[in-house]
ChimeraX commands (.cxc) that place a marker at each C-alpha (Angstrom):
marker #1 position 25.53,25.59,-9.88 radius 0.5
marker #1 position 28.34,24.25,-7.88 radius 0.5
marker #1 position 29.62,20.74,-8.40 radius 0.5
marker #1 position 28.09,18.81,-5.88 radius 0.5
marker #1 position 24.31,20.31,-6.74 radius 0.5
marker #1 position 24.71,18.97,-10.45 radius 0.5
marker #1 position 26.57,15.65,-8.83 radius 0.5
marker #1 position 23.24,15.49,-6.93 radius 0.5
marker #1 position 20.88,16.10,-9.93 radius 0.5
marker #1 position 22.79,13.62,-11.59 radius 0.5
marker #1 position 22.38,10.65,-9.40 radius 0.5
marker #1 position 18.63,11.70,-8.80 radius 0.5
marker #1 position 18.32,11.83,-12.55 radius 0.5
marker #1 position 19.82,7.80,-12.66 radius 0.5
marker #1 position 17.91,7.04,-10.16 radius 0.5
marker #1 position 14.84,8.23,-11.56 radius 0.5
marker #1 position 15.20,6.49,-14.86 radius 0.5
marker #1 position 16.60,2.96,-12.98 radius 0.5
marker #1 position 13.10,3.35,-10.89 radius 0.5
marker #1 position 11.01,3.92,-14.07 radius 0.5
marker #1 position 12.60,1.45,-16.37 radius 0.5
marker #1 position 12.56,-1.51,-13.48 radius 0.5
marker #1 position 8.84,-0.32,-13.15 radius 0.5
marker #1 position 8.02,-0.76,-16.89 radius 0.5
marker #1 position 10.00,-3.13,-18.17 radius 0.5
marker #1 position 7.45,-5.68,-16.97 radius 0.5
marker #1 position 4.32,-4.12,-18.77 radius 0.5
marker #1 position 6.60,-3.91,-22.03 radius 0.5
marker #1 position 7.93,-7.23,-22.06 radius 0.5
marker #1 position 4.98,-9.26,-21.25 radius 0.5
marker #1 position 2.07,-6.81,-23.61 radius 0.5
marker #1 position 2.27,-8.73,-26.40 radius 0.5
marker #1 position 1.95,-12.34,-24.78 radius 0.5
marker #1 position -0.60,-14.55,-22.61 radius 0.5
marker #1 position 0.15,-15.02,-19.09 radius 0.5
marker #1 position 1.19,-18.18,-17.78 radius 0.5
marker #1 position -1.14,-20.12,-15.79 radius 0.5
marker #1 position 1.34,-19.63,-12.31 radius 0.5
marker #1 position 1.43,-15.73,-13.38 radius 0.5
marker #1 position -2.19,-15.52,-13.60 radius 0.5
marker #1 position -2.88,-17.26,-10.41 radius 0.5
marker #1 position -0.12,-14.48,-9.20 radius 0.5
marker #1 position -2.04,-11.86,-10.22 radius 0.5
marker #1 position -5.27,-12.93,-8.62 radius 0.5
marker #1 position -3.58,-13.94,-5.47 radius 0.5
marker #1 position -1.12,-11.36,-4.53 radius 0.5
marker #1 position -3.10,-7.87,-4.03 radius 0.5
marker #1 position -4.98,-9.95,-1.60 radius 0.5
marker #1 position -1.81,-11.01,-0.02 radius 0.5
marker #1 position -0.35,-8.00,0.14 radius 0.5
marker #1 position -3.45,-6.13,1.55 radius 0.5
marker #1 position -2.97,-8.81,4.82 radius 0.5
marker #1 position 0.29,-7.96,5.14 radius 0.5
marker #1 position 0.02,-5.07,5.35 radius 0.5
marker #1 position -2.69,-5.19,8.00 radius 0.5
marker #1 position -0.53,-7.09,10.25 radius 0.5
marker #1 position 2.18,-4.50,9.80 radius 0.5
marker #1 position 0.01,-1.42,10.93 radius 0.5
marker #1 position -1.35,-3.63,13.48 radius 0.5
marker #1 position 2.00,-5.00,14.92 radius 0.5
marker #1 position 2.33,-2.20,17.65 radius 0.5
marker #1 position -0.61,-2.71,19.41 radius 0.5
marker #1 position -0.59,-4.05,23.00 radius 0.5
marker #1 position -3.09,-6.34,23.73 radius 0.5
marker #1 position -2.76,-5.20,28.16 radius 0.5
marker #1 position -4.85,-1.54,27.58 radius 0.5
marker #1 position -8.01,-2.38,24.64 radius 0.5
marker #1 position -8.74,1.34,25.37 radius 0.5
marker #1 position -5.48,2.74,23.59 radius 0.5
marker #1 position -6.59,0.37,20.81 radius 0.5
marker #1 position -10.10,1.97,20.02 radius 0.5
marker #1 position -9.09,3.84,17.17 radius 0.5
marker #1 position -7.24,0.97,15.43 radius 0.5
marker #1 position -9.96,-1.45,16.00 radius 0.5
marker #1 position -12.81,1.24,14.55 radius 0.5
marker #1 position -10.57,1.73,11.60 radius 0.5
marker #1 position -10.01,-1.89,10.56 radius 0.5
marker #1 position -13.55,-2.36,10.91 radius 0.5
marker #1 position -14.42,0.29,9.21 radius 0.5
marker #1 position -12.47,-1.07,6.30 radius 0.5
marker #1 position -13.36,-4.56,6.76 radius 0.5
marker #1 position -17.38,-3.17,6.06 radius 0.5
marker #1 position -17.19,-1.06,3.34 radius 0.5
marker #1 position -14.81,-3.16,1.70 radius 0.5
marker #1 position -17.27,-6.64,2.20 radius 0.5
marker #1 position -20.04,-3.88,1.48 radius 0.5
marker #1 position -18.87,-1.80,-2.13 radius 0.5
marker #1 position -15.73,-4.18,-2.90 radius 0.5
marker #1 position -14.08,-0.98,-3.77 radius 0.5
marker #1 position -10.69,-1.21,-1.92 radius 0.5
marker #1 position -10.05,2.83,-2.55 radius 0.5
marker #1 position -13.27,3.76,-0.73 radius 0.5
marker #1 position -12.60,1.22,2.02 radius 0.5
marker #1 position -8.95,2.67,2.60 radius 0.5
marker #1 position -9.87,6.39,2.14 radius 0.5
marker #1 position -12.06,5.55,4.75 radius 0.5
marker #1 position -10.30,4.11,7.51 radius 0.5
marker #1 position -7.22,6.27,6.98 radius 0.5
marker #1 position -9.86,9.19,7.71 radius 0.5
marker #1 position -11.15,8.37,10.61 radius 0.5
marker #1 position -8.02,6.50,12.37 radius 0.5
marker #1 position -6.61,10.37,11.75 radius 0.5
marker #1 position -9.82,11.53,12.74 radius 0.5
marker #1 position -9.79,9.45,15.88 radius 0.5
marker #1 position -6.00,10.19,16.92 radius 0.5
marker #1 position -6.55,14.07,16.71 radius 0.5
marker #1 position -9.81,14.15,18.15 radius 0.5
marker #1 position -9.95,11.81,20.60 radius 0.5
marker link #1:1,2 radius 0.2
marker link #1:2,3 radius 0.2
marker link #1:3,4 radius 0.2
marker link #1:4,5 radius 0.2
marker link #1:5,6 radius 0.2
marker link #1:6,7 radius 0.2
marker link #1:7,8 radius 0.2
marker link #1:8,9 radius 0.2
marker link #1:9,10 radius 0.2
marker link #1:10,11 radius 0.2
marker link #1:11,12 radius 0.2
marker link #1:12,13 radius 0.2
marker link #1:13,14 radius 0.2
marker link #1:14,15 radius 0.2
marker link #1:15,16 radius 0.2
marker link #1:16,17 radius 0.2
marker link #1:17,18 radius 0.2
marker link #1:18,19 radius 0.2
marker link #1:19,20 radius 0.2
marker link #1:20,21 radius 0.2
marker link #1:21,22 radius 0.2
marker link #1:22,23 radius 0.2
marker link #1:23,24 radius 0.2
marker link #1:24,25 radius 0.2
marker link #1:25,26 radius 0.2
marker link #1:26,27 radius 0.2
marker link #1:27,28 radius 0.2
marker link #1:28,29 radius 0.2
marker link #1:29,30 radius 0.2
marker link #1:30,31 radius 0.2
marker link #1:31,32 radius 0.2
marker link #1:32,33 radius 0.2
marker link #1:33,34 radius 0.2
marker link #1:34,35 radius 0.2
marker link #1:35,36 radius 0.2
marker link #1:36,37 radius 0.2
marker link #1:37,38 radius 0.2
marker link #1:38,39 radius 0.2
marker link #1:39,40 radius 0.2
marker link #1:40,41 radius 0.2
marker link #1:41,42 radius 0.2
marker link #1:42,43 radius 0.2
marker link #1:43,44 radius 0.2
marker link #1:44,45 radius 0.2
marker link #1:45,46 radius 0.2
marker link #1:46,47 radius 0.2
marker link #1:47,48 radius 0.2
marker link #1:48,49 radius 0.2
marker link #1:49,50 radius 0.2
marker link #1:50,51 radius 0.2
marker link #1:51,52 radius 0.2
marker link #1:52,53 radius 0.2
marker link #1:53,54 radius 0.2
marker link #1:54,55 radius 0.2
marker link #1:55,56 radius 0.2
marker link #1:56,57 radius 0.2
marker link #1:57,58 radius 0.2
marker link #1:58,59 radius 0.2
marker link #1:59,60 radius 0.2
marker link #1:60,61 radius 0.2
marker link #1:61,62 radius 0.2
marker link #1:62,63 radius 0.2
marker link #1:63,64 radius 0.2
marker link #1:64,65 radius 0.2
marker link #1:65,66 radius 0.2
marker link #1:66,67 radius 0.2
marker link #1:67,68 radius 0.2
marker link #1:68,69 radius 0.2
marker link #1:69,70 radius 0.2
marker link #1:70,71 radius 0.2
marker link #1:71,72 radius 0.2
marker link #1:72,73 radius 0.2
marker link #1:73,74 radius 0.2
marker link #1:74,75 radius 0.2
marker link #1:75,76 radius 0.2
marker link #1:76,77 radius 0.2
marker link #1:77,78 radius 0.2
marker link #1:78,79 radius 0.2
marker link #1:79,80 radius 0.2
marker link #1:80,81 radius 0.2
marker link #1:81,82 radius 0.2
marker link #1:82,83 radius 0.2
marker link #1:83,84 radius 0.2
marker link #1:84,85 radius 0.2
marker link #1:85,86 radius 0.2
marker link #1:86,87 radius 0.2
marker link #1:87,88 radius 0.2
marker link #1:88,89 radius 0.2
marker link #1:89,90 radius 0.2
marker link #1:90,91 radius 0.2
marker link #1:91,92 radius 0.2
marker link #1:92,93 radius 0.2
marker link #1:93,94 radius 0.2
marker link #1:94,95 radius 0.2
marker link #1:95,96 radius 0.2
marker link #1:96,97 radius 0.2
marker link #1:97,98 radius 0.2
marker link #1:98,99 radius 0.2
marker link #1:99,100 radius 0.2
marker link #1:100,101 radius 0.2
marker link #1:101,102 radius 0.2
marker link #1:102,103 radius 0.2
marker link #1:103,104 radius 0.2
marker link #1:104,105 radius 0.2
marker link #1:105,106 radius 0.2
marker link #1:106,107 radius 0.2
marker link #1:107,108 radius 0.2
view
């Protein structure tokens, strides 16, 4: 191995153990007590918040001139928007409308 290939393993090796101890040091610092009230409300609140966002960031690009182009997006979202109101299982529902938007853009 040259010098720059185990410079390169080295910084993906810090990196990889910055990334898992920032991702774990929450769940080991907060195991052993009760959640504050604002935390808890946090908790609830935010995977529904993010979910939006998210929405409105795959949805940003579309043009609102041609509804056509837009079919697949808008079969997609409702799609999700069913079997999400429908099972309340939020895999299923994105599965789902990640299958047939790719369904849609390679078919259609």
């Amino acid at each position: 191995m040259t010098k720059e290939m185990i410079y390169m393993v080295g910084i993906i090796a810090i990196c990889t153990f910055v990334t898992i101890l920032t991702r774990s040091l929450p769940f080991i610092c907060f195991s052993k007590r009760k959640l504050s009230p604002i935390m808890d409300h946090l908790a609830k609140a935010l995977p529904r918040a993010i979910m939006v966002i998210l929405v409105i960031y795959c949805l940003k690009d579309m043009t609102l001139n041609s509804w056509i182009d837009n079919i697949p997006e808008m079969i997609s979202c409702m799609l999700v928007f069913l079997l999400q109101y429908r099972y309340k299982n939020m895999y299923l529902a994105i599965v789902c409308g990640t299958l047939c938007y790719m369904l849609f853009i390679h078919i259609i």
